[in-house]
Every structure is written in C-alpha cells, then in structure tokens.
C-alpha positions in Angstrom: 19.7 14.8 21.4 19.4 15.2 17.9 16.5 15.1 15.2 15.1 17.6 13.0 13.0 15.7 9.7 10.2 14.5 8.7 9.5 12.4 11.5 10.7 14.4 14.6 8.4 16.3 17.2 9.7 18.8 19.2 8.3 18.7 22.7 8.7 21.3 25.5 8.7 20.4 29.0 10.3 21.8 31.7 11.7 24.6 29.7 13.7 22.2 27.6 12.9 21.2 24.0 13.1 17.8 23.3 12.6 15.6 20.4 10.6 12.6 19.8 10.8 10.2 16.6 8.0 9.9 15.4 7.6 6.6 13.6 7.1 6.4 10.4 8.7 4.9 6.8 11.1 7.0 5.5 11.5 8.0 1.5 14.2 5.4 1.4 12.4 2.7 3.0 9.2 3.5 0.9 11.0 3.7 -2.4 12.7 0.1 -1.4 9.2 -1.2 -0.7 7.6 -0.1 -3.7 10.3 -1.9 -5.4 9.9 -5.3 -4.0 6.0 -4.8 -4.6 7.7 -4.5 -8.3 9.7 -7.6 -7.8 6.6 -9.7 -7.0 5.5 -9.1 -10.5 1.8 -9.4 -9.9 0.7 -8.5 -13.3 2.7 -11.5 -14.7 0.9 -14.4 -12.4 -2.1 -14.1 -14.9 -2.7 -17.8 -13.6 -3.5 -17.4 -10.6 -6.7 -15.8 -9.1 -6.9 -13.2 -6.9 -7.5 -14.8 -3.6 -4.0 -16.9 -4.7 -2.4 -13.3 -4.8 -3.9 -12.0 -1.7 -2.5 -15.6 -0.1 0.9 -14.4 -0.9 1.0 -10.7 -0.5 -1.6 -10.4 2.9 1.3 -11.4 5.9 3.9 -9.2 4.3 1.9 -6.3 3.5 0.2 -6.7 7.2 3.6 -7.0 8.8 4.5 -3.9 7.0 0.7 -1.8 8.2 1.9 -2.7 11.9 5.3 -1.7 12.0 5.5 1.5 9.7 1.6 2.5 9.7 1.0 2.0 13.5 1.7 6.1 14.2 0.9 7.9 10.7 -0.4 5.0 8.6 -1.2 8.3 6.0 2.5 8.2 5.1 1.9 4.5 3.9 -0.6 5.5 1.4 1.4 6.0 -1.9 2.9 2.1 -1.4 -0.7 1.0 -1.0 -1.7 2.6 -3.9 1.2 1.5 -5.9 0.1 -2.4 -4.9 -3.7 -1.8 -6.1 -2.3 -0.3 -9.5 -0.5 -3.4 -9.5 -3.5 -5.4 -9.1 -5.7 -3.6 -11.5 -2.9 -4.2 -14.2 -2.9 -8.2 -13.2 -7.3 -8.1 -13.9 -6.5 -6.0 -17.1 -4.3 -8.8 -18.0 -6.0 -11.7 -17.1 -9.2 -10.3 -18.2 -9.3 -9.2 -21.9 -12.9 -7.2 -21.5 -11.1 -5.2 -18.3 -8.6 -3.1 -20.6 -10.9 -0.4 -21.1 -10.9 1.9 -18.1 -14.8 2.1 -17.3 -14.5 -2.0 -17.2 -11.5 -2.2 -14.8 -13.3 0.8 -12.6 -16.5 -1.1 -12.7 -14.8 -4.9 -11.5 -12.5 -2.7 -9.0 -16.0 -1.3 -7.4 -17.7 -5.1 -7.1 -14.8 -6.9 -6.0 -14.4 -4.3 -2.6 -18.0 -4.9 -2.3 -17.7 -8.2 -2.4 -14.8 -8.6 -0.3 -13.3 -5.7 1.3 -11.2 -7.9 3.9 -9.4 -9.7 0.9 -6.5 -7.8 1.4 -5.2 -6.5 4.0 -4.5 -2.7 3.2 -7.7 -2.6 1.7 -8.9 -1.9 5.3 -6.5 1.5 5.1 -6.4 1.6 1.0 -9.6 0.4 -1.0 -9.6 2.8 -3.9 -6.8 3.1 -7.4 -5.5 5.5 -9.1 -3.5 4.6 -12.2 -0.7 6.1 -11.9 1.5 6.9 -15.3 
C-alpha cells in the first residue's frame, strides 16, 4: 500500500504499518481553485452588490468547504483568504471612499457584524489580509 505526503497517516496495528489518506486539497488542486476564484473576476462586477456576489459564489464555495475541508478544513484557508481579498478589492472599487486601507478595514469589520452568514466560508474565514 503506498502513500508517503502531505496527506498520509501512518497507522500501526497489529505490528503492521499502514497508511491512511487523509483527505485534504492538494497544492495542485488549491492552485487550480484559486484560479477559477480569479476567473470569476469579482472586482470587475462593480454593479452588482454584495449579496448578488454571495448569490453566485455561496453553493460552489460550500460544495468546495464539504468535500476538501471536511477532515483539515485549515488546509483550505489560503483559498479563503484569497476570495475575501478578492472581495475587499470589489468594495475598493465600487466604493471610491474604501481605497484607503483604514476605510476598507473599517466596512470589512461592519459588514461581518452585520452579516456573518453572507458567505459561506465566512463561518471558517471571516478576516483579510491583502495579500501583494
């Protein structure tokens, strides 16, 4: 039985070592999901408000908390991230007074007051770090 990476336990019973997958998303699979986050081009849909966006993104980004976050949801955490930079840059674009950091920070903090169930990995992923 093979399986030595990221994702494998090594279990002893019986004076055998066997290994268990841990599930998890791989690099691959989290690099290919950050890039369809990229694809939805959030930032760009300046007309739309943001329970519009939470409409559209919520059932995939769900689907995606069940099957990859189920075991070590921890290893989700830099594609959740990623998706609340993305919507800080779609409030910086949609609202002028936001582009200054302090602003942005400030909205961030009232809307997950206001709504922490808007979306979905918000439950797992409320906070943003600008990343770049």
């Amino acid at each position: 039985m093979g399986g030595s990476g990221p994702n494998s336990q090594g279990v002893e019973r019986g004076g055998q070592v066997r290994f268990h997958l841990a599930p998890a998303i791989s690099e691959d699979k989290l690099t290919a999901k950050k890039a369809e986050v990229r694809s939805w081009r959030m930032h760009r849909r300046t007309g739309r408000t943001l329970d519009d966006l939470a409409t559209a993104i919520n059932p995939i980004v769900r689907g995606w908390m069940n099957y990859w976050g189920r075991h070590n949801r921890s290893e989700m955490y830099p594609l959740l991230r990623s998706i609340n930079t993305y919507l800080v840059r779609w409030a910086r674009k949609k609202y002028k007074r936001l582009r200054a950091f302090r602003n942005v920070q400030a909205w961030w903090l009232t809307v997950i007051r206001r709504d922490r169930k808007l979306f979905a990995h918000w439950a797992w992923m409320p906070y943003f770090w600008l990343a770049g």
